[in-house]
C-alpha positions as CSV (number, residue, x, y, z in Angstrom):
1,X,0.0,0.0,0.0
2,X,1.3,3.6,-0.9
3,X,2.7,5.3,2.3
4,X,0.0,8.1,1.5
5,X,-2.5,5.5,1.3
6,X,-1.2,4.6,5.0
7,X,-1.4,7.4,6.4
8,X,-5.3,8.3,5.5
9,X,-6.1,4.8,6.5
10,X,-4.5,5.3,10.1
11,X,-6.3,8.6,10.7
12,X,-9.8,7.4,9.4
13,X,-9.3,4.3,12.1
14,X,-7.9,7.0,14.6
15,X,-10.9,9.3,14.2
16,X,-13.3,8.3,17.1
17,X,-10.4,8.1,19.4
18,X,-9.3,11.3,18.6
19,X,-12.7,13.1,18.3
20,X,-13.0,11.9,22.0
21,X,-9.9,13.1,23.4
22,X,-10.7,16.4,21.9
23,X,-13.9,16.3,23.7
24,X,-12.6,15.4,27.1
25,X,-10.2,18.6,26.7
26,X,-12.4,21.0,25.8
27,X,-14.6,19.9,28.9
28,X,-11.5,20.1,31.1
29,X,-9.8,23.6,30.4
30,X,-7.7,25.5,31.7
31,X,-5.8,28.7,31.9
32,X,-2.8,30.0,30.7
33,X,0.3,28.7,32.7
34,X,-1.8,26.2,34.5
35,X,-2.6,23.6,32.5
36,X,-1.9,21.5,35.2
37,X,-4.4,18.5,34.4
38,X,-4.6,18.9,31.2
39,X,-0.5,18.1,31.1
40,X,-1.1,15.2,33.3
41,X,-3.8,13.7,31.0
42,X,-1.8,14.4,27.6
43,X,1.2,12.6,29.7
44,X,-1.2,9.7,30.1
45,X,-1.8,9.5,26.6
46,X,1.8,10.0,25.9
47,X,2.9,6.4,28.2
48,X,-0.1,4.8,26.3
49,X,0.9,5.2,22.9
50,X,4.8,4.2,24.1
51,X,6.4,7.3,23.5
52,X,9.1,9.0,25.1
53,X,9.1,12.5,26.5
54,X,9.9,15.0,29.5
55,X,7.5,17.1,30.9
56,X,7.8,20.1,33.3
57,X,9.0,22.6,30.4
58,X,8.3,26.3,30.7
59,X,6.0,24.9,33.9
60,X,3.4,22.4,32.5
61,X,4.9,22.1,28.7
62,X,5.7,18.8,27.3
63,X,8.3,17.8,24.7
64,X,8.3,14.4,23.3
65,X,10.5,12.6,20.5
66,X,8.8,10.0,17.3
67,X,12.6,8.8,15.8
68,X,12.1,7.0,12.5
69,X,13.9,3.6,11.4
70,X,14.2,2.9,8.4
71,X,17.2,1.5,7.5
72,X,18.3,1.9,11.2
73,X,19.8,5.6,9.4
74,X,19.5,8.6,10.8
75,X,17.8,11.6,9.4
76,X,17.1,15.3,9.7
77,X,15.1,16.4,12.7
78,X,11.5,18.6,12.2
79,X,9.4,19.9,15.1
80,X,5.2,20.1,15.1
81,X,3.6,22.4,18.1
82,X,0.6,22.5,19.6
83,X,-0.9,24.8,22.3
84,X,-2.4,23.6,25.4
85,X,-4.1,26.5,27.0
86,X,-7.9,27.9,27.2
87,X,-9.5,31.5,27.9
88,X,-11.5,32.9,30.3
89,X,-14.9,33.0,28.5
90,X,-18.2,31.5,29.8
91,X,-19.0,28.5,27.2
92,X,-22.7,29.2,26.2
93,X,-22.9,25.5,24.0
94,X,-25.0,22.9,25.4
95,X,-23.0,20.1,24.2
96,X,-22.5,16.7,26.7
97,X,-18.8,18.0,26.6
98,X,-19.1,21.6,27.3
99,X,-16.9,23.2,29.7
100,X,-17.0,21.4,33.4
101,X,-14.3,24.9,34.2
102,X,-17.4,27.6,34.6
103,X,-15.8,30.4,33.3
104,X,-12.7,28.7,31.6
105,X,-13.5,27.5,27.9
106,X,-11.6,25.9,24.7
107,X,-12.8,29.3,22.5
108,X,-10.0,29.1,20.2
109,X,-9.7,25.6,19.1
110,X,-6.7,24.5,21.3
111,X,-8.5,21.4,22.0
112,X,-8.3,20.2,18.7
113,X,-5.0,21.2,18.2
114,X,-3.8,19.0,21.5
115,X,-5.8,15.8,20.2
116,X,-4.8,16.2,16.1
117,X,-1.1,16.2,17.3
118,X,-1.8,13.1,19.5
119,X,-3.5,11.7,16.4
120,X,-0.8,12.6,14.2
121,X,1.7,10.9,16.9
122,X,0.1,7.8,16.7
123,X,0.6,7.7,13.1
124,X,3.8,8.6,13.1
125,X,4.9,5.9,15.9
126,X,2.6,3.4,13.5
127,X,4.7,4.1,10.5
128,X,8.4,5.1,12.1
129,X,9.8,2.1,9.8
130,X,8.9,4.4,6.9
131,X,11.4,6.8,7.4
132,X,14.5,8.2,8.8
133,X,15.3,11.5,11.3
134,X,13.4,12.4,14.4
135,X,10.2,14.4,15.1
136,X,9.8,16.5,18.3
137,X,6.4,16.8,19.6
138,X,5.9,20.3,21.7
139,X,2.5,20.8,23.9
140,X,3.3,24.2,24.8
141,X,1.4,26.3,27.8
142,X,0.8,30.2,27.3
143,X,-0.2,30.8,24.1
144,X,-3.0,33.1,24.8
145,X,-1.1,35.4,27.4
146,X,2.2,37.6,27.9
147,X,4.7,36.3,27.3
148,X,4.1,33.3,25.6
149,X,4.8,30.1,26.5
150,X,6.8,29.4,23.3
151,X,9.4,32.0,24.6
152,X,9.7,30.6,27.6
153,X,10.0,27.1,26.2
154,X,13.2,28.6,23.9
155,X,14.5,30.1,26.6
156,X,15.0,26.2,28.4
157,X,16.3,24.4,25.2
158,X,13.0,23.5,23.4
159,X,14.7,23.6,19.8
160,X,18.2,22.3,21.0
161,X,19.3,18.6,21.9
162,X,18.1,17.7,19.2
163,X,17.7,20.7,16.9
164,X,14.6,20.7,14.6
165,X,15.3,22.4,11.1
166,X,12.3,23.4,10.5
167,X,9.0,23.7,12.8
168,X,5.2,23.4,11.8
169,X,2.1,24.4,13.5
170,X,-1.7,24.4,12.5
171,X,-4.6,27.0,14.1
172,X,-8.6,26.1,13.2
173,X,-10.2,28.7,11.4
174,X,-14.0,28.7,11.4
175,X,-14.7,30.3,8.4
176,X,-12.8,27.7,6.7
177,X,-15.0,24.7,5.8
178,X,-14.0,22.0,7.4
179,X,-12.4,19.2,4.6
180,X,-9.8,22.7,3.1
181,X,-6.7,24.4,4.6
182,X,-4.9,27.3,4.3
183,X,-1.5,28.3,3.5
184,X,0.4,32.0,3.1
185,X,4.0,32.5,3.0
186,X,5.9,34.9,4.5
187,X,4.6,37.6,6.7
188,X,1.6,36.2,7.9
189,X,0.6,37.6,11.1
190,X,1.6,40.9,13.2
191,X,3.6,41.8,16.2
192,X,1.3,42.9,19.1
193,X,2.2,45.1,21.7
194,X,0.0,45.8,25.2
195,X,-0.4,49.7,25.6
196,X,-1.1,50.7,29.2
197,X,-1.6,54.7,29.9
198,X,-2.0,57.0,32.5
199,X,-3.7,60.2,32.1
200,X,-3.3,62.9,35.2
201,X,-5.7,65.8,36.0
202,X,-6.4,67.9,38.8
203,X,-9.6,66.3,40.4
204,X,-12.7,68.6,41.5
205,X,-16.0,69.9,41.3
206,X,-17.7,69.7,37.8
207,X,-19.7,72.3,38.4
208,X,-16.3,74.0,38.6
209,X,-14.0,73.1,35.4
210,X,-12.1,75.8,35.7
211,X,-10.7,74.4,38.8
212,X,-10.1,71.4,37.2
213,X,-7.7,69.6,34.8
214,X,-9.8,67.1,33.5
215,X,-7.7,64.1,32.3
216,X,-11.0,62.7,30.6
217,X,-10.5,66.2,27.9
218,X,-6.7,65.4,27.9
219,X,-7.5,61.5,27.2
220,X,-10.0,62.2,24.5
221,X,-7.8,64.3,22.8
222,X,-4.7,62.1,22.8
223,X,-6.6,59.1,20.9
224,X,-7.9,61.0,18.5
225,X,-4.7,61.8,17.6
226,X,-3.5,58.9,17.7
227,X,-6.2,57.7,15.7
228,X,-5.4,60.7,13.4
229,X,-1.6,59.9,13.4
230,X,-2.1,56.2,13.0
231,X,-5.1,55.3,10.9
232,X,-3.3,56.1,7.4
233,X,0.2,54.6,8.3
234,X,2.0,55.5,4.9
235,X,1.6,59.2,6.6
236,X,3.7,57.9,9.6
237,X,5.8,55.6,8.4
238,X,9.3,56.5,7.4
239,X,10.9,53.2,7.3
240,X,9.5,52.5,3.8
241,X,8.7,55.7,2.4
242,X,5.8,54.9,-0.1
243,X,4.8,51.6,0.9
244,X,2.0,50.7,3.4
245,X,3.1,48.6,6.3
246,X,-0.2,46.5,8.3
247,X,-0.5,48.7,11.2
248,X,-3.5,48.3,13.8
249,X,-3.2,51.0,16.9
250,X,-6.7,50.2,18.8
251,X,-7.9,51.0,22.3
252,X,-10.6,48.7,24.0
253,X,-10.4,49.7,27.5
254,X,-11.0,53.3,29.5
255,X,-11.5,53.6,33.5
256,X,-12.2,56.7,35.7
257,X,-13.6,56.9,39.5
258,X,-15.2,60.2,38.5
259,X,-18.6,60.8,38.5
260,X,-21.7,63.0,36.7
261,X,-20.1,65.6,39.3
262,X,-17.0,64.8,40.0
263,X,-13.7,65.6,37.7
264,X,-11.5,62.5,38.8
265,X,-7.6,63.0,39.0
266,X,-6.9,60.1,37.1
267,X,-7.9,58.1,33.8
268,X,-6.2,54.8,32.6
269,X,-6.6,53.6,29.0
270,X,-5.6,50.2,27.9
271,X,-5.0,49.2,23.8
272,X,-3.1,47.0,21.7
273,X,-0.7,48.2,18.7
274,X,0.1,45.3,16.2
275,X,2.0,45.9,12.5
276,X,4.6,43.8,10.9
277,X,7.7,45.7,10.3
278,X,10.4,45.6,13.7
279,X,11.6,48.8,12.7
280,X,8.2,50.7,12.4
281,X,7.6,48.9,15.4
282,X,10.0,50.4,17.6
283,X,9.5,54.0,15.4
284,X,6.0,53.7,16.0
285,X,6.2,53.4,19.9
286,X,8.4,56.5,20.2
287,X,6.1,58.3,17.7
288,X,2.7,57.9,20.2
289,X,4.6,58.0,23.3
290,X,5.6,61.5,22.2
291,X,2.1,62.6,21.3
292,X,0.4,61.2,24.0
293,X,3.1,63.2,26.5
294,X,3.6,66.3,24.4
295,X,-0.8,66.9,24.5
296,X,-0.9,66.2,28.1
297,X,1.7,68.9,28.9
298,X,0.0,71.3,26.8
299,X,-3.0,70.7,28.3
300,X,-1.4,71.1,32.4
301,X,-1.7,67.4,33.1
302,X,0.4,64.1,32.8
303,X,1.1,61.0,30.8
304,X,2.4,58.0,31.8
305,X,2.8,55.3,28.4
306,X,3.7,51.9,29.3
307,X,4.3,50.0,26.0
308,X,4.6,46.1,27.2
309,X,6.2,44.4,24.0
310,X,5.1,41.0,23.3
311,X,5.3,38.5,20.5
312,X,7.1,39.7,17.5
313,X,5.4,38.6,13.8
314,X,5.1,35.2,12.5
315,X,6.7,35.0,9.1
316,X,6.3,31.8,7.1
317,X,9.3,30.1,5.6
318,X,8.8,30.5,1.5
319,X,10.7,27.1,0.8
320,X,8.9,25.0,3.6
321,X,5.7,26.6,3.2
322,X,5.6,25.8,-0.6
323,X,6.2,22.0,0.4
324,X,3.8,21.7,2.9
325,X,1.2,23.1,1.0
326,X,2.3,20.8,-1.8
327,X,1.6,17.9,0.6
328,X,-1.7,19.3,1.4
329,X,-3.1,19.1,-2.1
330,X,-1.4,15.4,-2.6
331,X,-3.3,14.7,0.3
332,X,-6.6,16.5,-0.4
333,X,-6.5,17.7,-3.4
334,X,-5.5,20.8,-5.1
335,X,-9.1,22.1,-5.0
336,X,-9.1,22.2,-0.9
337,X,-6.1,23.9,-0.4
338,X,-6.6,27.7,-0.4
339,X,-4.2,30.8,0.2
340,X,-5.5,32.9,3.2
341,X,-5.1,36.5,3.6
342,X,-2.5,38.0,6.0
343,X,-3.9,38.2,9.7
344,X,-3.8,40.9,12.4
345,X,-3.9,38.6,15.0
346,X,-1.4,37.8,16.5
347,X,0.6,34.1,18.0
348,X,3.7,33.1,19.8
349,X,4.2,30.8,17.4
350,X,6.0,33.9,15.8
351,X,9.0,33.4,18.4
352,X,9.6,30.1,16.8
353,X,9.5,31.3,13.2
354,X,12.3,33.8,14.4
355,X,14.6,31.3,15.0
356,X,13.7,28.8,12.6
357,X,12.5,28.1,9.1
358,X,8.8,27.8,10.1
359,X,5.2,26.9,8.6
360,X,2.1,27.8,10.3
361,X,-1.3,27.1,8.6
362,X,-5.2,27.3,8.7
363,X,-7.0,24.2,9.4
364,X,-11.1,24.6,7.8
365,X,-13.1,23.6,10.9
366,X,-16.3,25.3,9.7
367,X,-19.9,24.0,8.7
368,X,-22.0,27.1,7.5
369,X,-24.9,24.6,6.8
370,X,-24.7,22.9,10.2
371,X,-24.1,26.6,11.4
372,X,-21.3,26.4,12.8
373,X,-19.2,29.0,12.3
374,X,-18.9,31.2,15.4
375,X,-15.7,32.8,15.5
376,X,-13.0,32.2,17.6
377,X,-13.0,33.5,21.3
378,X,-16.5,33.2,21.1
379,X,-18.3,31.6,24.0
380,X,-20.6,29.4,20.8
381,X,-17.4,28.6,19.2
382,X,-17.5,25.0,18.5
383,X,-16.0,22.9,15.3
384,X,-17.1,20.3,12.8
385,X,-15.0,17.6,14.1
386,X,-15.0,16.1,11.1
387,X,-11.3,18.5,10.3
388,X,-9.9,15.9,12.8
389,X,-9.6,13.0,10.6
390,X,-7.7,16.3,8.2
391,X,-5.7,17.7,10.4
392,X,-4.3,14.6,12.2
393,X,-3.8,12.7,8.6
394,X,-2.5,16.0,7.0
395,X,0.4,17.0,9.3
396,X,1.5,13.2,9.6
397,X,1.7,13.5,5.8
398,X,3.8,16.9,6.1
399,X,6.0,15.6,8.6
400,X,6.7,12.1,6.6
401,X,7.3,14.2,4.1
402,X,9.9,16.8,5.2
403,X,12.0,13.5,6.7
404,X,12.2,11.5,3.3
405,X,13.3,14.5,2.2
């Protein structure tokens, strides 16, 4: 039997299993950076399939090692990633696996990602005697907060001893239909930063504003100018003079103790600023910094901007990108393998594809007709689980693949 042939024969009999280990994950989640059970679980499945690993990386991460023997040769050494940790959204499905967590729910599909790589694992193991080299299996905590388990896992050795060449990952995406992928290379998603800003008055009367500084004035008119400064970034952006460069500068969050009468002395503002250019990045955060201080001192009061930098783009290796996706339409055909759209999201997936050649891609996960299709971090997200038997097959395929060479 073809070794393709193999593999989609291995994840068809590996469905159900896999379908219900997704389900008992998404019913146990669990927060960033504790992630606890659900490392103790995936470690059960881990000693059940017969496969080495180590646990206890970057706190509840888990790296584990598939070496191929064909031939009794050795052979290049790839990495595949998946992220272990939920958010803190109320799940409002009524599925028999819905959260058990109140308040803690799989919204973005890291379920799936946990049981497709154990599915793809227990293909590889099945068919190690195809091929040569050595596949390292990284659950990784922290996706989903600052500052990412994936840079934390660097930081203790994750791609040394041994040293993957290359590393792939896959993310659902609900408004692919489930059955497709997608694939972009090169810059695919942004840098995102956490703005945090402090706006200083003179507190008082409201009947009174003369009395006053009112930070709430000062506030308003710093993001407009921001807004103003920001919103048409070919305006701002000196590091390619002519040429536009994906810029987001957005604000989500304002607090103030004041009241219908009372100025308060204080306003904080919370934001995110994402783009894809490094040096734009660091231009950019000078460039509002400056604003934001410069109006406030005009205006008698005070700014305090706290820029907390977090993960850095994701940029999709051309060379390894083009082979995957070449895999993808040998194993579903060319007709189910789309190019997406560069994303303003952001993951710390990116601090992997800074170090190494790197390939992260959309997995369909979508039914429009079965409606569903909420979008992620939505408390109805949910996913045709029929993209497991894709996504497990798919990236056993890709990783076969990339070792044969």
């Amino acid at each position: 039997m073809p070794l393709l042939e193999k593999v989609k024969k291995l994840s068809n009999q590996y469905f159900k299993e896999i379908v219900s280990i997704r389900q008992h994950l998404h019913a146990h989640p669990e927060l960033s950076f504790c992630e606890f059970e659900t490392s103790k679980y995936i470690l059960s499945k881990l000693k059940e399939f017969g496969i080495e690993c180590r646990s206890g990386v970057a706190g509840t991460g888990i790296v584990a090692l598939i070496k191929g023997n064909k031939n009794g040769m050795t052979g290049p050494v790839i990495a595949l990633r998946a992220d272990m940790d939920a958010l803190p959204i109320l799940e409002k499905n009524k599925d028999l696996y819905k959260s058990k967590n109140v308040g803690v729910m799989h919204a973005c599909g890291h379920d799936a990602h946990m049981a497709s790589l154990l599915g793809t694992m227990k293909i590889l193991n099945q068919l190690k005697n195809e091929f040569n080299g050595t596949v390292k299996i990284i659950f990784q905590p922290g996706e989903e907060k600052f500052p990412g388990g994936a840079s934390l896992m660097i930081k203790e050795g994750v791609l040394e001893k041994p040293a993957p060449a290359k590393i792939f990952a896959q993310h659902v995406s609900p408004e692919i239909p489930a059955g497709k992928v997608g694939f972009r290379s090169g810059m695919y998603m942004a840098s995102a930063d956490e703005l945090y800003v402090t706006v200083k008055g003179k507190a008082g009367h409201a009947a009174f504003p003369k009395q006053t500084i009112n930070p709430l004035l000062i506030a308003s008119k710093i993001l407009l100018a921001l807004q103003a400064e920001f919103m048409d970034n070919k305006k701002s952006n000196s590091t390619l003079p002519g040429k536009r460069i994906p810029t987001v500068l957005s604000f989500g969050k304002i607090t103030a103790n004041g009241a219908t009468n009372v100025i308060p002395e204080e306003l904080k503002i919370e934001g995110t600023f994402r783009t894809m250019n490094e040096k734009w990045r660091k231009e950019a955060h000078e460039k509002m910094k400056k604003i934001s201080l410069e109006i406030a001192r005009e205006m008698g009061g005070k700014c305090e901007f706290t820029i907390l930098k977090g993960y850095p783009f994701l940029i999709n290796d051309e060379k390894t990108t083009l082979r995957a996706k070449k895999c993808a339409s040998e194993y579903l055909g060319k007709e189910n393998v789309l190019e997406v759209d560069q994303r303003m999201g952001a993951e710390d997936f990116a601090f992997y594809s800074q170090k190494i050649p790197a390939c992260f891609y959309r997995l369909g996960t979508g039914n429009a007709s079965r409606k569903i299709n909420p979008g992620l971090h939505s408390p109805e997200f949910n996913l045709d689980e029929s993209a497991m038997e894709t996504s497990m097959g798919l990236m056993a395929w890709i990783a076969i693949n990339e070792l044969l060479g």
